[in-house]
Every structure is written in structure tokens, then in C-alpha cells.
N, C-alpha and C positions, 0 to 999 in steps of 0.2 A: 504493500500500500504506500509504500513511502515515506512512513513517518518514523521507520530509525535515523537516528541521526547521522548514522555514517553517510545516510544517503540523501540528504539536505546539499545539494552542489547544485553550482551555478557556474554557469562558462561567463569566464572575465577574458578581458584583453591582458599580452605581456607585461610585466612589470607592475603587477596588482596584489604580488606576495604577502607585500606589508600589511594586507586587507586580508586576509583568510579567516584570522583569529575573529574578526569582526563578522567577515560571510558564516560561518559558521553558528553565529550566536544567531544571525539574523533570519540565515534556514532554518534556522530551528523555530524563527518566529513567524507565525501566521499570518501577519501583522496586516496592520489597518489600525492605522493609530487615530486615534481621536481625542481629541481633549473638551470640554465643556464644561461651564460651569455647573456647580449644583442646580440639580432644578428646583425650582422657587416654586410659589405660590401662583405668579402669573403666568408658570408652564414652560417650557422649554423648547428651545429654537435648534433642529440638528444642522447643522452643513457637513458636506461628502469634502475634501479634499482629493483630488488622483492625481498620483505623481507621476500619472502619464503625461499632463497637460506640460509638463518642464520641457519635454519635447518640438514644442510648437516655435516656430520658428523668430526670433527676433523677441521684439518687445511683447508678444503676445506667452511667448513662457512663462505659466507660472508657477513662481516656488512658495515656500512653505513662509517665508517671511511676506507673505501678500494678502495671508491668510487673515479675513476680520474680526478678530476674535472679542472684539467688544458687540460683534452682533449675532452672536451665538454660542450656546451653554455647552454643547457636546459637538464634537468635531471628528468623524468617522474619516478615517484614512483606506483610504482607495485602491489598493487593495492585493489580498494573494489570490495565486489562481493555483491552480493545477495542472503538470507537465502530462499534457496525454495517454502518453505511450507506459510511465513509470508510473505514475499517478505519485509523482514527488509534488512535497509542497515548495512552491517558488515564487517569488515576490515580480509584482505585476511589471515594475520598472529596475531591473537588479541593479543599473548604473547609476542610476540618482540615488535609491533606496539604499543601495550599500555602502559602494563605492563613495559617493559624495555623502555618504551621511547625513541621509533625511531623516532615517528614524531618528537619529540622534538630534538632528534639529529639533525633530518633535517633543524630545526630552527634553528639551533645553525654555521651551514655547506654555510647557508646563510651568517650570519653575518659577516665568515670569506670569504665569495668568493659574495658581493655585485654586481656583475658583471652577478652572473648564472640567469637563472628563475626557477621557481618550479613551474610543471605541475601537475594537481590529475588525476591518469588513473582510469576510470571505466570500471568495464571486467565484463560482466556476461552473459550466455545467455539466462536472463531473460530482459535485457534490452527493449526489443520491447513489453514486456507487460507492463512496465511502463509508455513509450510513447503514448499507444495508444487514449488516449484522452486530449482535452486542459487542462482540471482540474488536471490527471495526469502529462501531460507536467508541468504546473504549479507548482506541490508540488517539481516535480525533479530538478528544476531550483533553487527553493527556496532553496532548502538543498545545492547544488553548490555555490551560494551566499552568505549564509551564512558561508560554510567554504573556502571559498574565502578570507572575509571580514576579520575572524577570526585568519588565518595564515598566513595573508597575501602573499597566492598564487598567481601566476602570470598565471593561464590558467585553462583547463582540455580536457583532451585528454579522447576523445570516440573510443573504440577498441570495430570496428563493423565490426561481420562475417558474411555472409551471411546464412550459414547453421543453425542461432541460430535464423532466422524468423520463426516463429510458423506461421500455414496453418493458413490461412487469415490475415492475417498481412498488415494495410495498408501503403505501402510503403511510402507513402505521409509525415508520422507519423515523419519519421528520417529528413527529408529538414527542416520540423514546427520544429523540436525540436531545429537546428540549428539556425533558423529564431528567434525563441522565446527569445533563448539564447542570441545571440546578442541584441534583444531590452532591457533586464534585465539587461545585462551587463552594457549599455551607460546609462539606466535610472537609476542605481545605482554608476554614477559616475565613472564608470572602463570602458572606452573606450578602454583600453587599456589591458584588459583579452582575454588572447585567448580563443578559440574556436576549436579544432582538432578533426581529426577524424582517427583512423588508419586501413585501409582497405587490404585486401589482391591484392594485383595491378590487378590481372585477373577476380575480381571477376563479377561476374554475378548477373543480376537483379540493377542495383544500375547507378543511371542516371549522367554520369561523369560530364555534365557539370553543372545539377543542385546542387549538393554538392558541386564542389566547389565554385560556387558563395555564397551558404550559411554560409561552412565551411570556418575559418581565414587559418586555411591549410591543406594540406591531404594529410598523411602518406603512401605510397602506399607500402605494405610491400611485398618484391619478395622473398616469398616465393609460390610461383608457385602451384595455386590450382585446375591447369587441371583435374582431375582423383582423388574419393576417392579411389579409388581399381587399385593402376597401375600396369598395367602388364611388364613394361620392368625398366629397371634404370635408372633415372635421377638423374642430381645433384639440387638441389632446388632453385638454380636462372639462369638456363645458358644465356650470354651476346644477344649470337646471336641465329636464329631459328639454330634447330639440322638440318643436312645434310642431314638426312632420313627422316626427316620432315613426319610421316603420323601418320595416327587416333592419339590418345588421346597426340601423342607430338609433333602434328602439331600446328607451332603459339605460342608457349607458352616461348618465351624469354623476357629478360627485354626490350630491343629495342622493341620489336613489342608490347608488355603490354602498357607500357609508351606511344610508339606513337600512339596508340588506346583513350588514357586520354586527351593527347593533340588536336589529332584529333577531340572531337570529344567536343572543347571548352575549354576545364578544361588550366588554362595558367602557365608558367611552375615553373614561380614567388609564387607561393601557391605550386607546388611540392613538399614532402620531400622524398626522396629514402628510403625505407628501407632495410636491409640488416643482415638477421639471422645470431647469429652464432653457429648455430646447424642444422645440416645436418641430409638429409633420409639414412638408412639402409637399406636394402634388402638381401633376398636369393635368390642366381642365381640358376636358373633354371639348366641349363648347367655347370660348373665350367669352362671349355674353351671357353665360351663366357661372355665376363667379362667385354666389354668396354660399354661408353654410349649407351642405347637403348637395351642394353643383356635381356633377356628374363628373371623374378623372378617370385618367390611360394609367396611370402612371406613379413612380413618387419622381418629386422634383430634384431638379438639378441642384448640385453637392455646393453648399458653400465654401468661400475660399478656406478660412481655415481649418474648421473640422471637417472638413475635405466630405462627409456622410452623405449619400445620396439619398432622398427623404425625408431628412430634418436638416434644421439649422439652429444653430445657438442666439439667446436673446443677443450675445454681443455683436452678433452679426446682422440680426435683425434690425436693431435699433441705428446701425447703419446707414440702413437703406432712406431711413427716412428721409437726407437729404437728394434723392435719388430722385427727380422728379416724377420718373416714369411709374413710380409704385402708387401703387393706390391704399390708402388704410382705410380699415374700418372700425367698428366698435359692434357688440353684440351684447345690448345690454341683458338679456334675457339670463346668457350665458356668461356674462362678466368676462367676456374673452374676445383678445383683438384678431385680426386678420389682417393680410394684407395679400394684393396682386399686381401681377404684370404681365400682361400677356395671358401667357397660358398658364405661368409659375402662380402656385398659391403656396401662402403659407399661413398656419393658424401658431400662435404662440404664445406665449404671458407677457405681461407688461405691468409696473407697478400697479395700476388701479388695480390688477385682476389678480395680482398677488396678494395683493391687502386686503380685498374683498374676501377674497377665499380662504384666507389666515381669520380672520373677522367670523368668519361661519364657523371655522374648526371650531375655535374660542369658545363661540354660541352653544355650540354643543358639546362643551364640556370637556375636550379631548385634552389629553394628557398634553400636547405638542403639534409644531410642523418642523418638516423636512424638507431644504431646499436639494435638489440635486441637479447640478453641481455647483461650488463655486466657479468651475471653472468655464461654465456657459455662462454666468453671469456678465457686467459691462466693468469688470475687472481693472479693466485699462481707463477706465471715467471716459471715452471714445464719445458718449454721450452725453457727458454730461457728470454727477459725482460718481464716485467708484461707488461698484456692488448696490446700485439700486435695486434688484430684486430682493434681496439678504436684508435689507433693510425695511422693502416693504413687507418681508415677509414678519421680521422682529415687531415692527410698527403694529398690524393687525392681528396680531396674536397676542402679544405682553402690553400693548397701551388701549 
């Protein structure tokens, strides 16, 4: 399975020697570091860090000292994955994360903000073959514990999608693993390590009120997972159901999501709202039918820097605005913007619609929101101040 530690390796470039002792501790860490403050009374604010974005080219790199850590309590680091073929665990960026010593940044990001927590995100979707047996459960706890113990972590968030369960998979696997978790945690003295899980809010197959009594809290993230292949445009979280409400975008708003969670047991005190800040693109079918629910071929063409064909980040969106040729709109219904050109659409958040939708969590009592990621937010103030998403999201949630 990969988690002896002999077998924690990562290929470096020549002359990396002086780094082993440190690869070493850090294979052995699952990590996803996160820091946040306690959560208070007014509820808690996550943001995702990934040390993938240090990659992005010029001044759009960002590192760990960029991070806004007065507008957010818990800070999830972005993340391990898993080497396919060995099923070893390996850190998602091993030359920033090691080599340049990011975890250790984040150690460091602590001492000066005592007040954040630091979460370790695992993302892979090999996850559910890990789980599948107690001896498995067992070695993957053990390695969580261990870099727990060792970075003195405050949690670890499980970011689990549905579509990454392999045919037979038994469901059961994901509750024990929760269950398991929590007894390792208390019999190791850390009553107080969380336990998360980040889910897509709509998702299917997944027993809402069993996970939450297992999970310390769950992430319901709205981004809207109706339909791989949609045939019409939507924005990626809208507030309320659409107005034309049929086939595949019938039922698929955050109200009706959420109150399906609650419904059906899960209590609102373990809710955390999540909230993308990178939106779907599409090509309209028609170019005169251009509003919610328009008819598309296609997803739309990749913006310049997260290069992704089908979405773009709000940093890149909020771009465009001086572009004459785009068109915005507003969708008050749905508390969510849009914008077109031609044939390109794109639906995405924008302050009002982040604050709005932080404002509802609130309303309903939930434990928290989740912005994901910092690194699609307006990072570089491009727009105007830095991390106005992160902000509108703190704004609507804690004031």
C-alpha cells in the first residue's frame, strides 16, 4: 500500500542530498497543512491553499506568504495524492513542498498567527482502495497520526468525490474510516483533531446522515454536480431552483442541496458551505440565446492562466470586465453573475454573490464557509483590492 516508510521516495533533481533527511520526514507526511484560527462564536471561515499555484508563471505565482490569514480561521493545505502504480503517498508539488520548504513555511505562518488551525487535505482518487479493509484503514490512520503528532497539525480534511469509487467499492469502507479515525485520534490523546470531509453538496450514493454523525464536519462544496455532459448553461452554484426548472436542472440549487443534508438528519452545526471561485464555461449553441439555461456544444475555451478548458478563475474573470466585447449580467433570482461573448459563456461568483451566499449559510445556522481556492481568487488586486472573494466571503458569514 505504500505507507512503510522505507517506501515514502520522491525523485529530486542532482544535488538535492542535503534534503533527504527532510524528504523523508515529509513522505512520511500526508500533508495539507492548514492553519486557522479557533472557531469563535461567529463561525468559521476555511480557505484551501495548493502549492500547485507557485507554478504559474511570473507574478501570478502564489506562495504561502500571500496567504490572508486575517480573513480566515482554518487554512487547508492542498495537498497529497497518491502514486498510481505503488499506491505510495507523495506530496502534490514535491519541489516547492520539500525542496523549498513550504511545509516548513507553514510552520513558521503558525507561530506568527497562534490563533489559525492547520488542516492536511488528502485528494486522490485512489482513496477508496486504501480504505477498503480494516488493516488498510489501519496503516492510513497511522500515517495521519503520525504527521499529526509530528507538525503539530490541528485536523485532516478528506476531499471525497463520488465518481472516484471504483465498481465495487464498499460504501461502508468511508463511515469505518471516519469511525476508526476518531477512536485513534482520542486514544492518542488528541480529542481535539478534527476529522473533515469535503463533499460535493449534490452528491449521490453517500448516506447524509450517516457521515455526518461520523465526520467532526462536512464540507458541502456547491459546486453543482447534476450532469457530467450539460446540455444548457448554468452558473455553478445558483441560490434558488432555476425558473424553468426541468431534466438535468431540475432541483439543483444550494437551498434545495442543503435542505436535502439537513433533511435528511445531517445538523446544520457540522455544516460548512463551500463556495468555488472558479466558474463553468461553455459554447452556446445559438449566440442569441445567451441567458441561464441557453442551449451549449461544448465547455468553453481555457483561460490564459489556469490554462482548464470549461472553467475559469474569478481572477481571470474579473478581467474581462475591461474587455469591451463581454457582456455581464446579474441573476438576481440566483444571486449569481454571468457573462458572454460571442459564443463563450461563463457563469461565476463575484462579491455580491459570495456574500449573499455566506449570509444564507449564517441564516441557517451552519457551522462555517469554504472558499476554494485562494488561488482562483483576485490574489494579485488585478481588480481592484486583493482576495475580494475571501473577504466577501468572511464579511457574510462573521458580520
Amino acid at each position: 500500500l505504500g505507507f512503510a516508510r522505507e517506501r515514502f521516495t520522491v525523485i529530486t533533481a542532482p544535488g538535492t542530498m542535503a534534503k533527504l533527511s527532510m524528504l523523508f520526514v515529509v513522505l512520511l507526511t500526508f500533508t495539507g497543512i492548514t492553519f486557522a484560527q479557533e472557531a469563535t462564536t461567529t463561525g468559521r471561515v476555511d480557505c484551501i491553499f495548493s502549492s500547485n499555484s507557485v507554478n504559474r508563471s511570473g507574478e501570478y505565482a502564489m506562495r504561502i506568504e500571500d496567504i490572508p490569514t486575517d480573513y480566515c480561521t482554518h487554512v487547508i493545505y492542498d495537498n497529497i495524492e497518491l502514486e498510481s502504480l505503488t499506491l505510495t503517498i507523495m506530496p502534490s508539488n514535491p519541489q516547492y513542498d520539500i525542496l523549498e520548504n513550504g511545509w516548513e513555511k507553514f510552520i513558521d505562518l503558525k507561530k506568527n498567527n497562534p490563533t489559525l488551525k492547520f488542516l492536511i487535505s488528502v485528494k486522490s482518487a485512489l482513496t477508496s482502495t486504501l480504505i477498503e479493509t480494516a488493516a488498510q484503514r489501519a496503516e492510513f490512520i497511522d500515517v495521519i497520526v503520525s504527521i499529526l503528532k509530528e507538525y503539530k497539525f490541528d485536523g485532516v480534511s478528506i476531499l471525497w468525490f463520488g465518481y472516484w469509487n471504483k465498481a465495487g467499492f464498499e460504501e461502508g469502507s468511508l463511515y469505518k474510516l471516519f469511525e476508526e479515525m476518531r477512536r485513534s485520534f482520542d486514544a492518542s490523546g488528541h480529542p481535539d483533531w478534527e476529522a473533515n470531509i469535503i463533499i460535493i453538496i449534490d452528491q449521490k450514493d453517500i448516506d447524509h446522515s450517516r457521515i455526518c454523525k461520523v465526520a467532526d464536519s462536512v464540507s458541502l462544496l456547491s459546486m453543482l454536480d447534476h450532469v457530467n455532459q450539460p446540455s444548457a448553461a448554468n452558473v455553478a452554484a445558483p441560490l434558488n431552483n432555476l425558473l424553468f426548472e426541468t431534466g438535468e436542472l431540475q432541483n439543483v440549487s444550494i437551498k434545495h442541496s442543503l435542505q436535502k443534508w439537513l433533511n435528511n438528519g445531517c445538523p446544520a452545526n457540522k455544516i460548512i458551505l463551500g463556495l468555488a471561485f472558479v466558474g463553468p464555461t461553455y459554447i452556446l449553441a445559438d449566440t442569441k440565446k445567451n441567458g441561464l439555461g441557453s442551449p451549449i456544444i461544448g465547455p468553453g475555451k481555457a483561460c490564459s492562466i489556469t490554462d482548464n478548458e470549461g472553467s475559469c478563475a474569478y481572477f481571470e474573470v474579473c478581467q474581462k470586465y475591461n474587455e469591451t466585447e463581454w457582456t455581464f449580467k446579474w441573476d438576481e433570482e440566483n444571486a449569481s453573475p454571468y457573462a458572454f461573448q460571442d459564443d463563450q459563456w461563463i457563469g461565476y461568483e463575484n462579491v455580491a454573490s459570495i456574500e449573499r451566499k455566506a449570509s444564507f449559510a449564517k441564516s441557517k445556522g451552519l457551522a462555517g464557509v469554504l472558499g476554494m481556492n485562494l488561488s482562483n481568487d483576485d490574489y494579485r488586486g488585478k481588480c481592484g483590492e486583493k482576495y475580494p472573494l475571501t473577504k466577501a466571503l468572511w464579511k457574510g458569514f462573521r458580520t
